[in-house]
C-alpha positions in Angstrom: -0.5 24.3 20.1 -3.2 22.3 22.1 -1.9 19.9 25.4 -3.3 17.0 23.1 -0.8 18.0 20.3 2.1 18.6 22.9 1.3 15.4 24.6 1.5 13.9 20.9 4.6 14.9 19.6 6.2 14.1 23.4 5.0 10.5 22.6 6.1 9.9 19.6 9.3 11.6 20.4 9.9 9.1 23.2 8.7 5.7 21.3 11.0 6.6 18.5 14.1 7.7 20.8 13.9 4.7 22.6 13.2 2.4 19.4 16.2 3.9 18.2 18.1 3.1 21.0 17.0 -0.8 21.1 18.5 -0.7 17.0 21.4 1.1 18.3 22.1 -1.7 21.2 21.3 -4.3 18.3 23.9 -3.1 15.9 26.7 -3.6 19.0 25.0 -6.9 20.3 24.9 -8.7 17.3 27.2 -6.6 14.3 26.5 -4.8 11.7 25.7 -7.2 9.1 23.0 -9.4 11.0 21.8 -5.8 12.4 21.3 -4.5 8.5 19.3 -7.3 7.5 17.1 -7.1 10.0 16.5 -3.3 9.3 16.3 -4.1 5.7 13.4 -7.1 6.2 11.8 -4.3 8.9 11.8 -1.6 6.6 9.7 -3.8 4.0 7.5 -4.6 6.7 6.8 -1.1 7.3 5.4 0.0 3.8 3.4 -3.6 4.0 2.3 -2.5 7.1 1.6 1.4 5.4 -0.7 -0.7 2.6 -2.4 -2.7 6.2 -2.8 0.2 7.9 -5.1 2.4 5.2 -7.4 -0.2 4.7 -7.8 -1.3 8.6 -7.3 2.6 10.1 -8.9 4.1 6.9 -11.6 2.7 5.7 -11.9 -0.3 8.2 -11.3 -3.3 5.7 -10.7 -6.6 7.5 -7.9 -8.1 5.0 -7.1 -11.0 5.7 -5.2 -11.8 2.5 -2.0 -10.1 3.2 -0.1 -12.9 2.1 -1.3 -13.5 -1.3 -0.9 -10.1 -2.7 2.6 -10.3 -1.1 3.3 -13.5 -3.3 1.3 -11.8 -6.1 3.9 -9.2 -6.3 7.3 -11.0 -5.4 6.3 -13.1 -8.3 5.3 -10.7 -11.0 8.9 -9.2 -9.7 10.7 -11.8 -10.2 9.5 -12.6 -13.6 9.8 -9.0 -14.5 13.7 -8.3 -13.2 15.0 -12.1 -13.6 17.2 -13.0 -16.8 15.4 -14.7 -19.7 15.6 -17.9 -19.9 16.8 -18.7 -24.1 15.4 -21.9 -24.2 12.2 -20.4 -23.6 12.3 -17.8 -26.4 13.7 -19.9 -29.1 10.3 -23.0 -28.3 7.2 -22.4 -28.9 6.1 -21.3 -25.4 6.2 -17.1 -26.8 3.5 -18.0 -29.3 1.1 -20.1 -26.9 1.7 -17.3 -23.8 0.5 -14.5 -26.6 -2.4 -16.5 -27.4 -3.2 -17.2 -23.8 -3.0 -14.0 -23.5 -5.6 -12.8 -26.6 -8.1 -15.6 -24.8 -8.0 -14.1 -21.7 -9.1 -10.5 -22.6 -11.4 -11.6 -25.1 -12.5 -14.0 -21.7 -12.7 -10.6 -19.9 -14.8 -8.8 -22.2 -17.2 -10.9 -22.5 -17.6 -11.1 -19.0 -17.3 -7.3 -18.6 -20.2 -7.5 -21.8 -22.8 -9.6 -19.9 -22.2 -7.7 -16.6 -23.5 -4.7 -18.3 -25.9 -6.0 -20.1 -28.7 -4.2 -18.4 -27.6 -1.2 -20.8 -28.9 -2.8 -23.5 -32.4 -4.1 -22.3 -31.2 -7.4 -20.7 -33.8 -7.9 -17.5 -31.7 -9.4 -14.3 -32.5 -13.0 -14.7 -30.6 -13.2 -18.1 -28.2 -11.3 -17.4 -27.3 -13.5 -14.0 -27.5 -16.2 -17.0 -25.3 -14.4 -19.0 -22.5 -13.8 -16.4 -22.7 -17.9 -15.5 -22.4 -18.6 -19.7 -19.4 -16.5 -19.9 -17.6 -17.7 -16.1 -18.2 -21.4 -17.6 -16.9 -20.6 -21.4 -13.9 -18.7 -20.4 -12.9 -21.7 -17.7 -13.0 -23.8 -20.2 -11.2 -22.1 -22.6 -8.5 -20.8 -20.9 -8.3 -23.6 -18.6 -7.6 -26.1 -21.7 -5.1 -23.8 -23.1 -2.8 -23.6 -20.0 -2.7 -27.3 -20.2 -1.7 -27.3 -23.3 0.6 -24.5 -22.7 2.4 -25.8 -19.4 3.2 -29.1 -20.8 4.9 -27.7 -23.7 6.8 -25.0 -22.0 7.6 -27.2 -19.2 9.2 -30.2 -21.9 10.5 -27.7 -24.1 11.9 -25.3 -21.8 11.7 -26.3 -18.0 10.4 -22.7 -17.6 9.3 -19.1 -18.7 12.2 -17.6 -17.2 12.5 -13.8 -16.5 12.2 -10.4 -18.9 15.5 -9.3 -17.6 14.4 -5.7 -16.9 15.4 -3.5 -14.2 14.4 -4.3 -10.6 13.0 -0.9 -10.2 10.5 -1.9 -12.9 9.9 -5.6 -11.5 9.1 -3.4 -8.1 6.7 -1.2 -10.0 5.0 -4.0 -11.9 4.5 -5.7 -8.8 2.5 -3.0 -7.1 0.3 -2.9 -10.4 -0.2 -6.7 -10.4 -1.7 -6.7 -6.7 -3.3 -3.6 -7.7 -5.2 -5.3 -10.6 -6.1 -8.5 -8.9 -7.4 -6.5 -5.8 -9.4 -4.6 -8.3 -10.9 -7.6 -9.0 -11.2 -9.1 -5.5 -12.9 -5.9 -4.8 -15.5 -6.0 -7.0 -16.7 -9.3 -5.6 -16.2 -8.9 -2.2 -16.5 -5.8 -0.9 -19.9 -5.4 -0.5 -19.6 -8.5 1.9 -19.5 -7.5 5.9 -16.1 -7.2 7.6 -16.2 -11.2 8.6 -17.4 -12.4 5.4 -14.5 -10.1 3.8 -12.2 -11.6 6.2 -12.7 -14.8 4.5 -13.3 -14.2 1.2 -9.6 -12.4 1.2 -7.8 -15.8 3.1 -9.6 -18.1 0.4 -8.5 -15.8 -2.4 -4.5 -15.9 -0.7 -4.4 -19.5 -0.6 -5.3 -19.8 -4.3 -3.0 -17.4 -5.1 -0.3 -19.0 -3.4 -1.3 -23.0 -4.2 -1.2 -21.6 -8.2 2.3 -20.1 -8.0 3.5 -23.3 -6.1 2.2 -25.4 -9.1 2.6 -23.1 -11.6 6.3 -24.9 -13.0 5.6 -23.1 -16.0 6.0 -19.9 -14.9 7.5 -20.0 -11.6 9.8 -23.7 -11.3 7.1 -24.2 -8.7 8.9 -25.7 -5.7 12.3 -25.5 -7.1 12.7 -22.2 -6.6 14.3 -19.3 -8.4 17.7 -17.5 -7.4 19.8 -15.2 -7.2 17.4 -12.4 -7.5 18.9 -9.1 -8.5 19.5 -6.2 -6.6 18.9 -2.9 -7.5 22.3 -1.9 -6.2 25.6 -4.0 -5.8 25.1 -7.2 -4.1 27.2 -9.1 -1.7 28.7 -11.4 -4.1 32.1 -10.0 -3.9 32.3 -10.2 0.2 31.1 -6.7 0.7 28.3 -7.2 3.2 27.9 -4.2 5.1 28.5 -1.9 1.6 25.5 -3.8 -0.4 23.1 -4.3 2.3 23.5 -0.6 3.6 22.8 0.7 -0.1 19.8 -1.9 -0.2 18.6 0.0 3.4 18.9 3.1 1.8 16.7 2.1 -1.0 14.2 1.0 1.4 14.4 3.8 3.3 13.8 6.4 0.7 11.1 4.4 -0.5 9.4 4.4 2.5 10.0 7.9 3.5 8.2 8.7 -0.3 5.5 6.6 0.4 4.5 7.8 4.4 4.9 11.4 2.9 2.2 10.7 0.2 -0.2 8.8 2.5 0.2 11.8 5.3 -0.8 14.4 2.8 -3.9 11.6 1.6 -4.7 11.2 5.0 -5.6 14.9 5.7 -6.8 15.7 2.3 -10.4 15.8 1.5 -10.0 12.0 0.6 -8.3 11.3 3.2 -11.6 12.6 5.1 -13.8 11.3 3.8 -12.5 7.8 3.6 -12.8 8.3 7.7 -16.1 9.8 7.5 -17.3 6.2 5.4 -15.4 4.0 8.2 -17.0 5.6 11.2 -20.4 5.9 9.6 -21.0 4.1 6.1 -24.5 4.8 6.0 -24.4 8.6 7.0 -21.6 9.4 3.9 -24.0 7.4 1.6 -26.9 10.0 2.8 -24.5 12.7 1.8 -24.2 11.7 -1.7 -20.9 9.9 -1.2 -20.1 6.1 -3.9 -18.9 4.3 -0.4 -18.2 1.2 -2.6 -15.9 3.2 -4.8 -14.5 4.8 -2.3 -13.4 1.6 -0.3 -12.7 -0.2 -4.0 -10.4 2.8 -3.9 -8.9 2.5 -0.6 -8.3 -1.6 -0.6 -6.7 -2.1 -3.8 -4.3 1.5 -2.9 -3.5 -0.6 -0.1 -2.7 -3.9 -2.1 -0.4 -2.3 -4.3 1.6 -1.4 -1.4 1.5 -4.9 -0.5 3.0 -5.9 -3.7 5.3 -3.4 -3.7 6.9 -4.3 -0.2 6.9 -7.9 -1.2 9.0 -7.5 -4.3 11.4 -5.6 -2.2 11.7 -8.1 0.4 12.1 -11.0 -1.5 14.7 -9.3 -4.1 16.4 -8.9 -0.5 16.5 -12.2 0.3 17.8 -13.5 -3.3 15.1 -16.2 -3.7 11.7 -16.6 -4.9 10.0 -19.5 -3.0 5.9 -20.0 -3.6 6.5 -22.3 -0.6 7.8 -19.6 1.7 5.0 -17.7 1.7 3.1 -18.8 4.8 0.2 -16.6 6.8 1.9 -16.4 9.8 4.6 -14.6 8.9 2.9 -12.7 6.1 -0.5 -12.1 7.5 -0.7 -12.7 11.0 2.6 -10.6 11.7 1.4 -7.6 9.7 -1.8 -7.5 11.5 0.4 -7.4 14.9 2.5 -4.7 13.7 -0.6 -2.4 13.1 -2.6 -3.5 16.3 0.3 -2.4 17.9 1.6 0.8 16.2 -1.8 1.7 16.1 -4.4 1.5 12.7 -5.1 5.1 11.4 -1.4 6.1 12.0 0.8 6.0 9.2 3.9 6.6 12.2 2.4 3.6 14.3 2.5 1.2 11.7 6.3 1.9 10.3 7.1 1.7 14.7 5.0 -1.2 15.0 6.7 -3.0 12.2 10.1 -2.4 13.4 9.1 -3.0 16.9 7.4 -6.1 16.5 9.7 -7.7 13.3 12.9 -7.1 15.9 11.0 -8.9 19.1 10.0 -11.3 16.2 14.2 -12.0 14.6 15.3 -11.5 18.4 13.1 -14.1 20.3 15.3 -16.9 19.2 18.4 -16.0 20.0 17.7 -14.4 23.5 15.5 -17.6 24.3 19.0 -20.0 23.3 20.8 -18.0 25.7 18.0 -18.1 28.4 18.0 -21.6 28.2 21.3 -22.3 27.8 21.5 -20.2 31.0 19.0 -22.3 32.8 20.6 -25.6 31.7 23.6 -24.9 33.0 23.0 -23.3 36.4 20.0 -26.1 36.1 22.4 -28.8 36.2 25.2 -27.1 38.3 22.9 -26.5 41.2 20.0 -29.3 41.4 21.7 -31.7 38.7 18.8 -31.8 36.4 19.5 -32.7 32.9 18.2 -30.1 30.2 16.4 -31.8 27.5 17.9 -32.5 23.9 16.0 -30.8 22.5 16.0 -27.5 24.3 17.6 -25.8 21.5 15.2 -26.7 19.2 12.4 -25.0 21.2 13.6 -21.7 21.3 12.1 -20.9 17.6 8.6 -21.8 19.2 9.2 -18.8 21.4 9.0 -16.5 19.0 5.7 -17.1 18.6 4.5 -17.4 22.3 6.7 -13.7 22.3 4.2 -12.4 19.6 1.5 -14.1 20.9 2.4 -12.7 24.6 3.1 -8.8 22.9 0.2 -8.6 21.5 -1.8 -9.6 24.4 -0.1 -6.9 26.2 -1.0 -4.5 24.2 -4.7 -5.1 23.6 -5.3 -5.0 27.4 -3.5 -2.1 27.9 -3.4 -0.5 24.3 -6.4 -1.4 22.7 -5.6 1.6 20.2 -2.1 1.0 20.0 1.3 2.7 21.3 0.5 5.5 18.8 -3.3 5.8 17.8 -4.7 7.7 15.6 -5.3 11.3 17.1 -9.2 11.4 16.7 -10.1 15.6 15.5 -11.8 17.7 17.8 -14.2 20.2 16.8 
């Protein structure tokens, strides 16, 4: 074994020791119930982070979109796993969501149809023609039906309601629905350069997230939708510590499943390759290679695991709000979490998401105590008066404790704790 190796393993051996040993003073700190949630939320943070981490360390894709294909899939979960709604089923709603539904493909093919027109002897000027005929047709179309549709559901009903289904399948579907709408983010954008991406993926988050907000049709919007099911028992009963340990353990064998499979990607010929087109797109081309498959391949492989994470976490939390979705804590904190576990490393991304997600919950809570600390000594020494709102400030902290980490790390770490260990021939 080489020195690098040695001094590999030695490092990730101490990180995760004393990572272990911050949970571990957690669990007695603050008990085990606050301590499982925590690991619970971190652990879907960490295959989030998995999905981040490809696309970034991978193939170099700046997503900045994190967000909306979490929302994408918590709300294809929820619709998927949530009880069905009779009032629904027994209106007329089933009949107009099946046509909707007939539209939209037909919408699709036609679009697919003039995309490849070319094939059959279309020159580029009518086929850019077509493309705009068919974008402006199926808006149309599909945008009068919804109207028609919501109104009626929404009087008739109130709402869609749920399938009903297992959540294992609501988790599932939820990977596929990112998958499919990254599919088609990818097609557009992808051949954009990493800042132009960067935007195009933020613009296409905040639609996705303002249509589920509005969307009282299909997911009460703003009212919200709870309690979510769990795929094992749930706390109902009083039994904390039993139902959110099981939910861990789901989390965790998910997780372990899904860093096994991107490990033996990562050092498979794809795996390769996908490095080969991030370090020098234009030398893989020369070679033969499709580098916009390839990253097509890579981005929507990571969105799916965005979706998939997202379902989980917000099954954990028991309540689908469009509203809750924000970038700072679903974008911004990802991105933290693999600056700072390190991009290319499937280990530094599930370290930097439990890292960074417990500095994250445990800001407030040690900043209350500092300045309850400092207000009291504050007063009994000097006789200064601690503003009223003191309190109040300590959730600010969490982000100037973020802000302040990740700082840190870039001037010191640029790679991260744990970066990726680079080949040597």
């Amino acid at each position: 074994m080489s020195e690098q190796n040695q001094y590999s393993i030695m490092r990730d051996v101490v990180l995760f020791t004393g990572l272990a040993m911050l949970v571990a003073f957690i669990f007695l700190s603050q008990g085990t119930v606050y301590s499982l949630r925590m690991m619970v939320e971190a652990g879907c943070y960490a295959i989030i982070a998995l999905g981040l981490t490809i696309q970034w360390g991978y193939a170099g894709l700046f997503n900045v979109g994190v967000m909306g294909f979490i929302a994408a899939g918590a709300a294809s979960s929820m619709l998927i796993s949530f009880p069905q709604n009779p009032e629904f089923w027994n209106s007329a709603g089933p009949a107009l969501v099946g046509i909707f539904i007939v539209k939209l493909i037909a919408c699709g093919v036609a679009l697919w149809a003039a995309s490849k027109s070319p094939r059959w002897g279309v020159g580029p000027i009518l086929r850019a023609l077509l493309i705009v005929v068919a974008i402006a047709i199926s808006y149309v179309v599909l945008s009068e039906h919804m109207d028609e549709m919501s109104k009626e559901i929404e009087q008739a009903s109130g709402w869609i309601g749920g399938l009903g289904l297992p959540v294992i399948v609501g988790w599932l579907v939820a990977g596929v629905v990112a998958g499919v709408i990254a599919w088609f983010v990818g097609k557009i954008c992808l051949g954009l350069r990493s800042d132009y991406l960067a935007i195009a993926t933020l613009g296409i988050a905040q639609i996705i997230k303002h249509f589920l907000k509005n969307a009282d049709w299909l997911t009460r919007g703003t009212l919200t939708v709870s309690p979510l099911p769990w795929p094992v028992q749930t706390p109902a009963d009083g039994e904390f510590i039993m139902a959110r340990a099981s939910y861990l353990t789901v989390v965790a064998i998910a997780m372990v499943i899904i860093y096994l499979l991107l490990q033996r990607a990562y050092h498979a010929p794809w795996g390769r390759m996908m490095r080969a087109i991030r370090d020098n797109e234009t030398a893989a081309a020369s070679m033969g290679k499709d580098v916009n498959r390839r990253r097509l391949e890579i981005f929507v492989l990571g969105c799916v695991l965005m979706g998939f994470g997202g379902a989980i976490l917000i099954h954990f939390a028991s309540i689908y709000d469009p509203s809750g979705f924000i970038d700072l804590n679903h974008t911004f904190l990802v991105w933290v979490m693999v600056i700072l576990g390190g991009s290319g490393n499937n280990r530094g991304a599930i370290f930097g998401a439990v890292f960074v997600y417990i500095v994250w919950v445990m800001s407030e809570p040690l900043a209350l105590w500092l300045f309850s600390l400092i207000g009291t000594y504050g007063q009994a020494w000097t006789g200064w008066e601690p503003p009223s709102d003191l309190a109040s400030r300590a959730l600010q902290m969490r982000v100037f404790v973020i802000g302040l980490t990740i700082t840190l790390v870039l001037r010191f770490a640029p790679q991260g704790v744990l970066p990726e260990q680079q080949a040597r021939h």
